[in-house]
KOLDOZA-850710 format. One record per residue: residue number from 0; residue in one letter; y, z, x of N, C-alpha, C, O in turn. Coordinates in Angstrom, 1 decimal. Atoms other than C-alpha are relative to their C-alpha. Last residue first. Example, Ala and Ser with C-alpha at 12.3 -4.5 7.8 and 13.67 -1.06 7.14 Angstrom:
BEGIN
+-----+------+--------+--------+--------+--------+--------+--------+--------+--------+--------+--------+--------+--------+
! pos ! code !    nyy !    nzz !    nxx !   cayy !   cazz !   caxx !    cyy !    czz !    cxx !    oyy !    ozz !    oxx !
+-----+------+--------+--------+--------+--------+--------+--------+--------+--------+--------+--------+--------+--------+
!   1 !    S !   -1.1 !    0.0 !   -0.9 !   -1.1 !    7.1 !   13.7 !    1.1 !    0.8 !   -0.8 !    2.2 !    0.9 !   -0.3 !
!   0 !    A !   -1.2 !    0.0 !    0.9 !   -4.5 !    7.8 !   12.3 !    1.2 !    0.0 !    0.9 !    1.2 !    0.7 !    1.9 !
+-----+------+--------+--------+--------+--------+--------+--------+--------+--------+--------+--------+--------+--------+
// end
This chain:
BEGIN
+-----+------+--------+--------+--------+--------+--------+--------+--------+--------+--------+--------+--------+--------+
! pos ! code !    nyy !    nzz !    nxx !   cayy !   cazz !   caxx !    cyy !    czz !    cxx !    oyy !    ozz !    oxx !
+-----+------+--------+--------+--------+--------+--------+--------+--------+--------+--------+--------+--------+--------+
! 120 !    X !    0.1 !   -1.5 !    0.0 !  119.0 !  130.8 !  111.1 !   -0.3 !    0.5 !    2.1 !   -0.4 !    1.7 !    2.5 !
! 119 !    X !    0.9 !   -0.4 !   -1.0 !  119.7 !  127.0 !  111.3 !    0.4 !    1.6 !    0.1 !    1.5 !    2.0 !    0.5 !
! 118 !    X !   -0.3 !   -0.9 !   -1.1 !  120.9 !  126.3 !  108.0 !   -0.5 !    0.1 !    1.0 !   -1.7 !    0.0 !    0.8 !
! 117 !    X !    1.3 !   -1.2 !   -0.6 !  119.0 !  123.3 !  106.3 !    1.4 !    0.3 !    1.0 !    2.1 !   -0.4 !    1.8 !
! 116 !    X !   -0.7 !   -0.1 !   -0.7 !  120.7 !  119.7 !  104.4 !   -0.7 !    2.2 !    0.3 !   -1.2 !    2.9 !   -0.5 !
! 115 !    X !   -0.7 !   -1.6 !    0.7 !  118.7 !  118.0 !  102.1 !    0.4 !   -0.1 !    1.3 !    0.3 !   -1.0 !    2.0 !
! 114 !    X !   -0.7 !    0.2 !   -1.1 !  117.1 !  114.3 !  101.7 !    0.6 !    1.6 !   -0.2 !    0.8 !    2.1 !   -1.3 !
! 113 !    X !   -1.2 !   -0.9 !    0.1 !  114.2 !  114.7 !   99.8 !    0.5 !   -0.3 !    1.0 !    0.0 !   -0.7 !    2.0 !
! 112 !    X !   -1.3 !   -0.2 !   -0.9 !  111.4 !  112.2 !   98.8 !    0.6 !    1.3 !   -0.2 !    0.5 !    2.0 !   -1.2 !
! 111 !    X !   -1.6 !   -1.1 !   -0.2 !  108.2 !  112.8 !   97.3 !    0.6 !   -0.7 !    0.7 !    0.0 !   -1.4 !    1.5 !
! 110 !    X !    0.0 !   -1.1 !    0.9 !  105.0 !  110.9 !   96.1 !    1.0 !    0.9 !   -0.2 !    1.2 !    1.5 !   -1.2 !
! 109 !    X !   -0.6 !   -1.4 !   -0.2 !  105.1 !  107.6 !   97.0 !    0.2 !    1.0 !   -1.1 !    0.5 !    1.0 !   -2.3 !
! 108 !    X !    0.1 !   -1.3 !    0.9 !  102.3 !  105.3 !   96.7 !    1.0 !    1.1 !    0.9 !    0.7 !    1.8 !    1.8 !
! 107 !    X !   -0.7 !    0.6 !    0.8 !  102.0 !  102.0 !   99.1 !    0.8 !    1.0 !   -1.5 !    1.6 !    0.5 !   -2.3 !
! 106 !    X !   -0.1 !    1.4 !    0.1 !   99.9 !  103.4 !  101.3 !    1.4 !   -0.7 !   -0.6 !    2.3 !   -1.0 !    0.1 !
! 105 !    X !    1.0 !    0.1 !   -0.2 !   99.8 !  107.2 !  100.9 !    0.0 !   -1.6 !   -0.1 !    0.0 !   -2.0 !   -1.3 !
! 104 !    X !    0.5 !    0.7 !    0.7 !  103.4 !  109.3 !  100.8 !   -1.3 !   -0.7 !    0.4 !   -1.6 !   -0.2 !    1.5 !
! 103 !    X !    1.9 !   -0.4 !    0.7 !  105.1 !  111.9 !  101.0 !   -0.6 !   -1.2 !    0.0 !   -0.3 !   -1.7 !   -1.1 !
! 102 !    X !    0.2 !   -0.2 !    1.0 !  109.3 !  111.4 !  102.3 !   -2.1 !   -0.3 !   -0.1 !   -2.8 !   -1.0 !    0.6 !
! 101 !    X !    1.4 !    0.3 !   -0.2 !  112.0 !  112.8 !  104.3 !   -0.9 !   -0.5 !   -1.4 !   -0.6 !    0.0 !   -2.5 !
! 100 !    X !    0.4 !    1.1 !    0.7 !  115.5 !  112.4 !  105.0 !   -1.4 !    0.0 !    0.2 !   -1.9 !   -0.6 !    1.2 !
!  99 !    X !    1.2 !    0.8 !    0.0 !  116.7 !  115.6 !  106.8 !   -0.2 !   -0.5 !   -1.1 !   -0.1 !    0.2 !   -2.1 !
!  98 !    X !    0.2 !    0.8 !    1.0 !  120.1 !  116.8 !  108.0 !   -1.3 !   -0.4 !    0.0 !   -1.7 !   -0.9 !    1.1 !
!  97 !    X !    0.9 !    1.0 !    0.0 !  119.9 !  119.9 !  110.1 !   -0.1 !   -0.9 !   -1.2 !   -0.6 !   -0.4 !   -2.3 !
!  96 !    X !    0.8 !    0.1 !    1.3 !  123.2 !  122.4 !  110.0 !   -1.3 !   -1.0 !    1.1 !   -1.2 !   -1.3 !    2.3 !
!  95 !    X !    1.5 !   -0.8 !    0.1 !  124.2 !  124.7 !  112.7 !   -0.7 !   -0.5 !   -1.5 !   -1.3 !    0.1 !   -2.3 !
!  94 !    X !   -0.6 !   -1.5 !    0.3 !  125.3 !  122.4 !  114.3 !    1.2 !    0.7 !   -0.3 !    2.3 !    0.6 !    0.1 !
!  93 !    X !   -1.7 !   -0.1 !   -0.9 !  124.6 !  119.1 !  114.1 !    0.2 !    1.0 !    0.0 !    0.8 !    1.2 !   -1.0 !
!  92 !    X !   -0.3 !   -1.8 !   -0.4 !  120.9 !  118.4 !  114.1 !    1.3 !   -0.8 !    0.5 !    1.7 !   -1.6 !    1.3 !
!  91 !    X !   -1.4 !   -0.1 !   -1.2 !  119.7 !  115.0 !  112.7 !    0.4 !    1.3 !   -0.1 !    0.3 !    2.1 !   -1.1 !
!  90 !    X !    0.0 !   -1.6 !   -0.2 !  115.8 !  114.9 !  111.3 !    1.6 !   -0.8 !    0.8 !    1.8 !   -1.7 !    1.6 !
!  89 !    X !   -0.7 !    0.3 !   -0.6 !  114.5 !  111.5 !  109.5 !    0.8 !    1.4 !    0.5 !    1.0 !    2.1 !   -0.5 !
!  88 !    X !   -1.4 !   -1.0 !   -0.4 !  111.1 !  112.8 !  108.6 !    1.1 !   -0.8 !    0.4 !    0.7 !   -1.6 !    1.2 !
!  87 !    X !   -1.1 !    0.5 !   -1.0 !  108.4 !  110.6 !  107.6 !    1.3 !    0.9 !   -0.4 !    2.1 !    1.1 !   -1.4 !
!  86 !    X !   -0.9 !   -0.4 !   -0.1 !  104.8 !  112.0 !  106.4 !    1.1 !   -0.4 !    0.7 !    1.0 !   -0.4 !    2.0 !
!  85 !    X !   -0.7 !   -0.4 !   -1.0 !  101.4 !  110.5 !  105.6 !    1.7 !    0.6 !    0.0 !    2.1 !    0.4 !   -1.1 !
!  84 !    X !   -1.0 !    0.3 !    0.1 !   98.7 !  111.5 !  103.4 !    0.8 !    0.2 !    1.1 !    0.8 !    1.2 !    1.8 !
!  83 !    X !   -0.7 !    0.5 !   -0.9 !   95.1 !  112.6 !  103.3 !    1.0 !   -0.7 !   -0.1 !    0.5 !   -1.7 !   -0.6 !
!  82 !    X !   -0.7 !   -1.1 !   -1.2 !   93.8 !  114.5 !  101.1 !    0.3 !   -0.6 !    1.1 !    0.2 !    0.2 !    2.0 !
!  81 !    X !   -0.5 !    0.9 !   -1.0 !   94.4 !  111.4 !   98.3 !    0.0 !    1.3 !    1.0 !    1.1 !    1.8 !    1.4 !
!  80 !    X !    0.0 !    1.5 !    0.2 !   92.0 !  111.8 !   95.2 !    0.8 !   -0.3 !    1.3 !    0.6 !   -1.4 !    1.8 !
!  79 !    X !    1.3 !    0.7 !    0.0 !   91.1 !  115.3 !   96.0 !    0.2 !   -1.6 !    0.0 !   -0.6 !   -2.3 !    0.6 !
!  78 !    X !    0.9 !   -0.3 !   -1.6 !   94.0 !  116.8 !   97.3 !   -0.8 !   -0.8 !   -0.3 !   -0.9 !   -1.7 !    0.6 !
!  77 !    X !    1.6 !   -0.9 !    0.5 !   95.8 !  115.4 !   93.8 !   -0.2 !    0.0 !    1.1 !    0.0 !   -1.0 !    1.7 !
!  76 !    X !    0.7 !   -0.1 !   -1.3 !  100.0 !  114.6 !   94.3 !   -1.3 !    0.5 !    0.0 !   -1.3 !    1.7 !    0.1 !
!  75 !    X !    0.2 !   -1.1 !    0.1 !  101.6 !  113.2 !   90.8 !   -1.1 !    0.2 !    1.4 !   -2.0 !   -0.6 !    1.6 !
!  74 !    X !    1.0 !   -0.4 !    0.8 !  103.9 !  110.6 !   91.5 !   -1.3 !    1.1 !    0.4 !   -1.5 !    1.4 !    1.6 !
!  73 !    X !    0.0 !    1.9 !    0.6 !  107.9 !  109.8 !   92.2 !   -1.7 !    0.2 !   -0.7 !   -1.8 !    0.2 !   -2.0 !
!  72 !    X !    1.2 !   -0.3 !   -0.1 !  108.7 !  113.7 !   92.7 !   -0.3 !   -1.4 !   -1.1 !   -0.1 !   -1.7 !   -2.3 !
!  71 !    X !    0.6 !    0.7 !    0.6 !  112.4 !  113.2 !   94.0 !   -1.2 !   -0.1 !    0.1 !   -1.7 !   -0.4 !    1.2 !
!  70 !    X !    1.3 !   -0.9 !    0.4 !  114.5 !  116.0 !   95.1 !   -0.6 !   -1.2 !   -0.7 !    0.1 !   -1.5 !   -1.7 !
!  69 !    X !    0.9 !    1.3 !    0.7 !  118.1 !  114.0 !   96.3 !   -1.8 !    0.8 !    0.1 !   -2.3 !    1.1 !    1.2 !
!  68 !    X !   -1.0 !    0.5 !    0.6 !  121.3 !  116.5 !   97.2 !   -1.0 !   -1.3 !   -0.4 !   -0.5 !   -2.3 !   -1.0 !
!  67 !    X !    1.1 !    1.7 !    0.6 !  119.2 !  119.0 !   98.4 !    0.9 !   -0.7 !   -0.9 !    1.4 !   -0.2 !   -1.9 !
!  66 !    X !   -0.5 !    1.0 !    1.5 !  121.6 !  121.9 !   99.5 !   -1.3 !   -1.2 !    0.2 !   -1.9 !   -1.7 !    1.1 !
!  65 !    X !   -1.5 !   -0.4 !    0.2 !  121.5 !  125.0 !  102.2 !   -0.1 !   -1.0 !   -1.6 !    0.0 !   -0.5 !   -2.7 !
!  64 !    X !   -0.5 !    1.2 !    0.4 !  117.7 !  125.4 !  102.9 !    1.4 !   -0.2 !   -0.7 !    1.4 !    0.4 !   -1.7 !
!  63 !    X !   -0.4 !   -0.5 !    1.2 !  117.2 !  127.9 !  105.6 !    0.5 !   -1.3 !   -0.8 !    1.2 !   -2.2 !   -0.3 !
!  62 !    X !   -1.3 !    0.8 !    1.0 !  116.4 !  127.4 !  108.7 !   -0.6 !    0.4 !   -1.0 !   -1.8 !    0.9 !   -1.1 !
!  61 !    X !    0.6 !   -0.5 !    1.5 !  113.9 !  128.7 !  111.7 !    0.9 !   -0.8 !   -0.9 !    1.4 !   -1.9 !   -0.5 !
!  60 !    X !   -1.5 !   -0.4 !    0.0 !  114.6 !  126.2 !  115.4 !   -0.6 !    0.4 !   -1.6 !   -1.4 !   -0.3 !   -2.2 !
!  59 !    X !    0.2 !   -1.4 !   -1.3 !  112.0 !  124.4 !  117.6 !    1.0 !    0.7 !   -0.5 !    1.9 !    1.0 !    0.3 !
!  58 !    X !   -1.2 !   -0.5 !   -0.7 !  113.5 !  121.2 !  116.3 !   -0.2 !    1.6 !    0.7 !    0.4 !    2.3 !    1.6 !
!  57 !    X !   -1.0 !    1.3 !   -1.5 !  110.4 !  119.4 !  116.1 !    0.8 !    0.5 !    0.3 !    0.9 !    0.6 !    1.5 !
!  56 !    X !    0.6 !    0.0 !   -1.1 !  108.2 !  122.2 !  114.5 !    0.6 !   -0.8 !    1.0 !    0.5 !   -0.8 !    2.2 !
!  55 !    X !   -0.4 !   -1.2 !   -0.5 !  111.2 !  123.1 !  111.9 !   -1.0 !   -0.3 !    1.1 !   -0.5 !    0.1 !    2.1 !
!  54 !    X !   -1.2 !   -0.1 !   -0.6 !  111.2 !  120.0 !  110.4 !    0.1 !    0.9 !    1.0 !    0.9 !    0.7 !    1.8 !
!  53 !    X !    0.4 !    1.2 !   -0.7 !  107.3 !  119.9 !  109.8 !    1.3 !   -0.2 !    1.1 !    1.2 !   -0.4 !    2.3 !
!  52 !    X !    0.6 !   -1.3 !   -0.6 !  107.9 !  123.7 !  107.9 !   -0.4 !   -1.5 !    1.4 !   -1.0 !   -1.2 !    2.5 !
!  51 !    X !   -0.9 !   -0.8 !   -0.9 !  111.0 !  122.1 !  105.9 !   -1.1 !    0.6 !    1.3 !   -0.6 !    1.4 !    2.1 !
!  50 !    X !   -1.5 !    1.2 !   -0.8 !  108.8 !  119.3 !  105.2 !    0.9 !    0.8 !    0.9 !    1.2 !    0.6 !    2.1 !
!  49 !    X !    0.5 !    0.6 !   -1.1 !  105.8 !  121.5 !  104.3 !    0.8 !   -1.0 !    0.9 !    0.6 !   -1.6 !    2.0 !
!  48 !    X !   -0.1 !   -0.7 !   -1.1 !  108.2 !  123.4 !  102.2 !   -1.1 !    0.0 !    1.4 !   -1.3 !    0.7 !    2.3 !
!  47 !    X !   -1.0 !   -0.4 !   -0.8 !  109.4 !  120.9 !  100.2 !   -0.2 !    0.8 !    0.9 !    0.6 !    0.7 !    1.8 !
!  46 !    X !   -0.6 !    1.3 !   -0.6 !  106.0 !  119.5 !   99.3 !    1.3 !    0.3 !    0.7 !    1.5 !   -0.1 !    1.8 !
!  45 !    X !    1.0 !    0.2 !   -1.1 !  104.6 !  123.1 !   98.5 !    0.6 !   -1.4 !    0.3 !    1.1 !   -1.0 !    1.3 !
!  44 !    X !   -0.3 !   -1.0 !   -1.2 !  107.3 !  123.4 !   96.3 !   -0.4 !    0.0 !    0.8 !    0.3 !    0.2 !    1.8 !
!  43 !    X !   -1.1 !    0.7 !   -0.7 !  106.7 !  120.1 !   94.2 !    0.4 !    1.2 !    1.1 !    0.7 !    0.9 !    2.3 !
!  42 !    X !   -0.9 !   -0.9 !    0.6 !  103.0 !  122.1 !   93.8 !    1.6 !   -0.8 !    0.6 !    1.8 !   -0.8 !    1.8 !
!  41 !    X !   -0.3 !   -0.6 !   -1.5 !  100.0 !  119.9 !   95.1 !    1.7 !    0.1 !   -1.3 !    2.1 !   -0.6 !   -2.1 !
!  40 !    X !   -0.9 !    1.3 !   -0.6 !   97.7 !  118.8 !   91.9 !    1.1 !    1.2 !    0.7 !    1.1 !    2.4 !    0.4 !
!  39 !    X !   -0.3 !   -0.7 !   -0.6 !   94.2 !  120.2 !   90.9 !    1.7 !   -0.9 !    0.3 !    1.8 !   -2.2 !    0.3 !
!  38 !    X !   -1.3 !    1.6 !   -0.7 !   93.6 !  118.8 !   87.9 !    0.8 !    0.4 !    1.1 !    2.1 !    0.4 !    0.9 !
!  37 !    X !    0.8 !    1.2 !    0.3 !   90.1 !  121.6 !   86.8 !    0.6 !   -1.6 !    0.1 !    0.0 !   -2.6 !    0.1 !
!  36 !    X !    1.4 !   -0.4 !    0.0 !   92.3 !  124.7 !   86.9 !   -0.3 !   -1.5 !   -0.5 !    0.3 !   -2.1 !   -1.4 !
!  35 !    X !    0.4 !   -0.7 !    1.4 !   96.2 !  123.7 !   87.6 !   -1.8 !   -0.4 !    0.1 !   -2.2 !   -1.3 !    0.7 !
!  34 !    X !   -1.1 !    1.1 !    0.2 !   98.1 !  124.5 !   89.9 !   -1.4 !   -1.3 !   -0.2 !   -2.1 !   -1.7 !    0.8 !
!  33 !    X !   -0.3 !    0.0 !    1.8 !   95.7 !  127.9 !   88.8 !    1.5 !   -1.2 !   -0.1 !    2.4 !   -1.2 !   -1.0 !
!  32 !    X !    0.5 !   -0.8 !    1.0 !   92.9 !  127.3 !   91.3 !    0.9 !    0.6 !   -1.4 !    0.5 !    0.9 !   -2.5 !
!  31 !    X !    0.7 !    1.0 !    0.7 !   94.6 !  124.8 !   93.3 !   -0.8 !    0.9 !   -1.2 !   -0.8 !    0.5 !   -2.3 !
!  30 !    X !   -1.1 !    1.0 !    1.0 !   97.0 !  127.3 !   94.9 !   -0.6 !   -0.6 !   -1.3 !   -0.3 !   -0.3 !   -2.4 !
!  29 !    X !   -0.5 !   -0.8 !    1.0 !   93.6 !  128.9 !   96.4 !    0.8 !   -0.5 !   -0.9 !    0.4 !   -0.9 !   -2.0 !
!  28 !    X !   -0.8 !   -1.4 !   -0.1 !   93.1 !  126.6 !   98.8 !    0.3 !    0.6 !   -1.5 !    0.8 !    0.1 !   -2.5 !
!  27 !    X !    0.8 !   -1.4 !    0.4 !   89.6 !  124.5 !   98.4 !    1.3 !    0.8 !   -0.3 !    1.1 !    1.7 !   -1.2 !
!  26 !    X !   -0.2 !    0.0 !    1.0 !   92.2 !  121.0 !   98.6 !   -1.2 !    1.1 !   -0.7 !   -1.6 !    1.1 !   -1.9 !
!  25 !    X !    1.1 !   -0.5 !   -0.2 !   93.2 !  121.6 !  102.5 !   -0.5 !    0.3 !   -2.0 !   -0.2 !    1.4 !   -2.5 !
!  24 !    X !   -0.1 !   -1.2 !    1.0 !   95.6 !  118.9 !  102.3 !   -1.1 !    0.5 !    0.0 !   -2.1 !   -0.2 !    0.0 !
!  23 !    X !    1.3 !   -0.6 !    0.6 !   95.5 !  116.8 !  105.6 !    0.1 !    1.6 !   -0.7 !    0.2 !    2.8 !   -0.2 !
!  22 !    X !   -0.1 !   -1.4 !    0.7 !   99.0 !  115.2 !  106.6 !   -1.4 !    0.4 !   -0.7 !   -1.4 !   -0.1 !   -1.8 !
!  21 !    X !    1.1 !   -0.2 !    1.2 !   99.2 !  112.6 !  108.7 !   -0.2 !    1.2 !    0.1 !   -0.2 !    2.1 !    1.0 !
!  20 !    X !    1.3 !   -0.9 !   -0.5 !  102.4 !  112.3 !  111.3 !   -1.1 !   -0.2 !   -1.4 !   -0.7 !   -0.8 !   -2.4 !
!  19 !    X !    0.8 !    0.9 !    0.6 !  105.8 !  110.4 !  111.7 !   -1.2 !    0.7 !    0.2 !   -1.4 !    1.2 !    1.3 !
!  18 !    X !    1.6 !   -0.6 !   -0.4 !  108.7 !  111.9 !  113.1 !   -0.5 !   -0.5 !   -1.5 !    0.0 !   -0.7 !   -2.6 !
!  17 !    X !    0.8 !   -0.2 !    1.2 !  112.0 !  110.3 !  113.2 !   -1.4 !    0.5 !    0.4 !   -1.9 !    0.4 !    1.5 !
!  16 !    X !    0.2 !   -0.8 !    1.2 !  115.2 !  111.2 !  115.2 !   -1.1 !    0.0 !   -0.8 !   -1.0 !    0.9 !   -1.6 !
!  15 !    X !   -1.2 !   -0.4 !    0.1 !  114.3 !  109.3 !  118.5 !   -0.4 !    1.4 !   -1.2 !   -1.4 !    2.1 !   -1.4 !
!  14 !    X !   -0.6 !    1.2 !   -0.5 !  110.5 !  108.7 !  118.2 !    1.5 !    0.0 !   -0.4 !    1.7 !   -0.1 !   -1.6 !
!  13 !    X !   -1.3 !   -0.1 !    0.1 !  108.4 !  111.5 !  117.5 !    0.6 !   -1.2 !    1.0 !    0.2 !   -1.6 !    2.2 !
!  12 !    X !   -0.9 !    1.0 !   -0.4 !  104.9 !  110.6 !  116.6 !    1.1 !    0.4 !   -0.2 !    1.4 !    0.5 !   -1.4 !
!  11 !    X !   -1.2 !    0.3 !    0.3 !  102.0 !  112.8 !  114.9 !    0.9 !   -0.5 !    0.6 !    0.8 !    0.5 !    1.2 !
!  10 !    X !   -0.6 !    1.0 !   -0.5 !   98.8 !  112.1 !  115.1 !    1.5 !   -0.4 !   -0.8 !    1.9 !   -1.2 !   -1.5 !
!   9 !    X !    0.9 !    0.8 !   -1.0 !   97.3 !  115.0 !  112.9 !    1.4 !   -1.1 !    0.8 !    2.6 !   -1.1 !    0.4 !
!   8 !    X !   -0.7 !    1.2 !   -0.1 !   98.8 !  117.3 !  110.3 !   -0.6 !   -0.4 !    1.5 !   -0.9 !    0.5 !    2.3 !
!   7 !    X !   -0.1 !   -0.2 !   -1.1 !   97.3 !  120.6 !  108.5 !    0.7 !   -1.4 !    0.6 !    1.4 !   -1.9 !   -0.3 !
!   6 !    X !   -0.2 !    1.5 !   -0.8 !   97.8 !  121.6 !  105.3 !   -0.1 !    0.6 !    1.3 !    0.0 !    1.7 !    1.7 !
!   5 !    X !   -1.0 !    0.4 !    1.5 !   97.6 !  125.1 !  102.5 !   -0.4 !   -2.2 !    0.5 !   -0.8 !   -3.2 !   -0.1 !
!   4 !    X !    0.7 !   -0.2 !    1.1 !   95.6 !  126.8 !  105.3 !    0.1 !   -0.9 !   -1.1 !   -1.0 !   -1.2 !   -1.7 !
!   3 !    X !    1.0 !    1.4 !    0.2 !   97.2 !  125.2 !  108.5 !   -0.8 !    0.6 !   -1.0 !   -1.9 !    0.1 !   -0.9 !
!   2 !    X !    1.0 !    0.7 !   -0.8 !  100.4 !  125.3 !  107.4 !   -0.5 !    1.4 !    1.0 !    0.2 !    2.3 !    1.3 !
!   1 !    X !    0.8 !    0.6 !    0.9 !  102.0 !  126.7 !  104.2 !   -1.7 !   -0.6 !    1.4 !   -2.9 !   -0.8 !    1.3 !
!   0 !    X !    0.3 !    1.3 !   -0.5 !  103.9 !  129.3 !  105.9 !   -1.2 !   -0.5 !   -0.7 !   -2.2 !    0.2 !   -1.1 !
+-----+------+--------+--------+--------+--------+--------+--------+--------+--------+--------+--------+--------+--------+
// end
């Protein structure tokens, strides 16, 4: 688990299927020391798995990632220039899958989307 070392998330909002929250990168963590020494910038992995780890606090439920059928790293994510960012989830549970549409971003600046599809273990 990424959170609350890696991130933490504040005022967050569920409203039907979507959740809406701010995201505070903790930009001392370790990671940063060799992604990459002296440009610190947030790992495309670390962005999927604070999504999957966001998804998993609403639905109350572990998972597994089945397929990503859209991975998009629009621009590059630095703690320092933006630790704070927000997050939107579109979450549908059919079982035993969870569809989610989610995506990174800081004003006007997006950094990630994924829409994927998640086992429920």
């Amino acid at each position: 688990m990424l959170s609350p070392s890696f991130y933490s998330h504040h005022s967050s909002v569920v409203a039907g299927e979507k959740l809406t929250t701010t995201l505070v990168l903790q930009s001392q963590h370790e990671i940063f020391k060799g992604h990459f020494p002296g440009m610190p910038v947030v790992p495309g992995v670390c962005m999927m798995e604070m999504v999957k780890e966001l998804m998993e606090e609403v639905i109350g439920k572990h998972t597994r990632l089945k397929k990503s059928t859209n991975l998009k790293f629009l621009h590059i994510l630095d703690p320092g220039t933006n630790p704070e960012i927000q997050a939107e989830l579109k979450i549908i549970e059919s079982p035993p899958e969870v569809s989610v549409s989610a995506k990174l971003f800081y004003s006007d600046i997006t950094f990630f989307k994924m829409d994927a599809k998640f086992i429920v273990e």
